[in-house]
N, C-alpha and C positions, 0 to 999 in steps of 0.2 A: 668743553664742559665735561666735567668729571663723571662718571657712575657711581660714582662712591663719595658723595660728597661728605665735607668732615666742614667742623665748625673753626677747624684753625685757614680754611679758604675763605672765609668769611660770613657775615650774617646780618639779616636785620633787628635788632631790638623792635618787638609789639607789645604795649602793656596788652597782659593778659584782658582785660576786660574789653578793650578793642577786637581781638582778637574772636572771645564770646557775643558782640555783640553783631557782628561779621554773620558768627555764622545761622543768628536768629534773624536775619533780614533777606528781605524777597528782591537780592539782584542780581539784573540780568547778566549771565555769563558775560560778554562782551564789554559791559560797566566794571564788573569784579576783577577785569582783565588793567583794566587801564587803572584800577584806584590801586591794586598790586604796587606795578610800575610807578606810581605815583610814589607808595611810603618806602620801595625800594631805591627810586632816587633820594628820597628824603632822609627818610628817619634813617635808610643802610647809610648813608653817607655822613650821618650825624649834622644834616641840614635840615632848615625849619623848610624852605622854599626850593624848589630847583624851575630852570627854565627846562622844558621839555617840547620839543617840536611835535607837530603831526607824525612824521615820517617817523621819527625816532619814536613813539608808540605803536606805530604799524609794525614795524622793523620786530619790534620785544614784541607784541601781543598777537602778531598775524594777522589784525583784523584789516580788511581793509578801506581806503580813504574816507568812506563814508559812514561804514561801520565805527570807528574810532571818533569820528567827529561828533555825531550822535551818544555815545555810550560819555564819550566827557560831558555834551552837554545834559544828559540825566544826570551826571553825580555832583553836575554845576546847580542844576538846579533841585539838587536832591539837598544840596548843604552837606553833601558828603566832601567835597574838595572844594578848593578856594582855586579862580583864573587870574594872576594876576596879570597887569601891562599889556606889553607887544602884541600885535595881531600876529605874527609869525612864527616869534617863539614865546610866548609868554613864560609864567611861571607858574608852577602849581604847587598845592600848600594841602595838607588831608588836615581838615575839621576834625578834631580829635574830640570834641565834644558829643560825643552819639547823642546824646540826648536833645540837639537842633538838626540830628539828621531827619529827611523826612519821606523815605522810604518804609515800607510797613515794614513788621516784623512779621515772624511766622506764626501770629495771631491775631495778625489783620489790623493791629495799633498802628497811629502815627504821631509820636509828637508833635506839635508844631506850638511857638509860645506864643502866637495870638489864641490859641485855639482853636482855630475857623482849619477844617481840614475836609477838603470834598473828595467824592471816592465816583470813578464812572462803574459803570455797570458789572464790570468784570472785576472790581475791587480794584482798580489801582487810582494811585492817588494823580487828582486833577493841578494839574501846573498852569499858571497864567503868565504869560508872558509879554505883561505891559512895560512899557518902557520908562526907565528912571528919567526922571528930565531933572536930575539933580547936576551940577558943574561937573566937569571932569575932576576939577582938584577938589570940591566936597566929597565925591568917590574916593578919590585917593587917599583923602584926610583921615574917613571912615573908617576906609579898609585898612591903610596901616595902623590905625587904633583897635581894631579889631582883632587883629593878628596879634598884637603885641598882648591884649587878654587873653587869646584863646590861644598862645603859643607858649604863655608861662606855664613853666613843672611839665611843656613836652619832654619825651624820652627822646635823647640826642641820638 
């Protein structure tokens, strides 16, 4: 790895407003580590989705096994990243849409578009974690319908 890095080594295209909206939101080192890696698989390699292992997140971010496990599943359940597939290697996909993210901002806002947004005590926002009993291929139907709206006019 260079000291001197230059843009003819390479780089990743971030639309600016991603970028702005990064850095008005309240997340935790270890999540900001792994969503990196995420649009550095992605968006550096001019891909909408990459499969990305555990290890191969520990490996880039340092955190370890359980740290990394954790910090994805906040940005899974933040709507800041998409999991697709595989239990072992799935894929991940960055929500490019801030505006269904639902981490606060650094004024204590949260979008969410039912509007139902609970906060615990210390201000961070409450997640529930009930289970879809919808088909696996209703899931799948969804979610690649999903992507294909929320991936048009991404930056390659």
């Amino acid at each position: 790895m260079s000291t001197n890095p230059q843009l003819e080594d390479g780089y990743t295209r971030i639309v600016n407003v991603i970028l702005e909206e990064l850095a008005m939101r309240d997340i935790a080192p270890g999540a900001m580590s792994i969503l990196i890696i995420v649009m550095r698989q992605t968006w550096g390699f001019r891909k909408k989705l990459d499969r990305i292992s555990i290890s191969q997140f520990m490996e880039k971010t340092g955190l370890s096994k359980t740290g990394t496990i954790n910090a994805i599943k906040t940005l899974v359940d933040n709507k800041m990243i998409y999991k697709i597939g595989r239990k072992h290697a799935p894929s991940y996909a960055v929500q490019k849409d801030y505006t269904l993210w639902l981490c606060q901002n650094r004024h204590g806002q949260v979008q969410k578009q039912n509007g139902q947004v609970c906060f615990t005590e210390n201000g961070q926002v409450c997640l529930t974690h009930k289970r879809n009993k919808e088909s696996t291929k209703e899931k799948k139907r969804d979610f690649q319908s999903l992507l294909r709206r929320t991936t048009e006019g991404m930056v390659p």
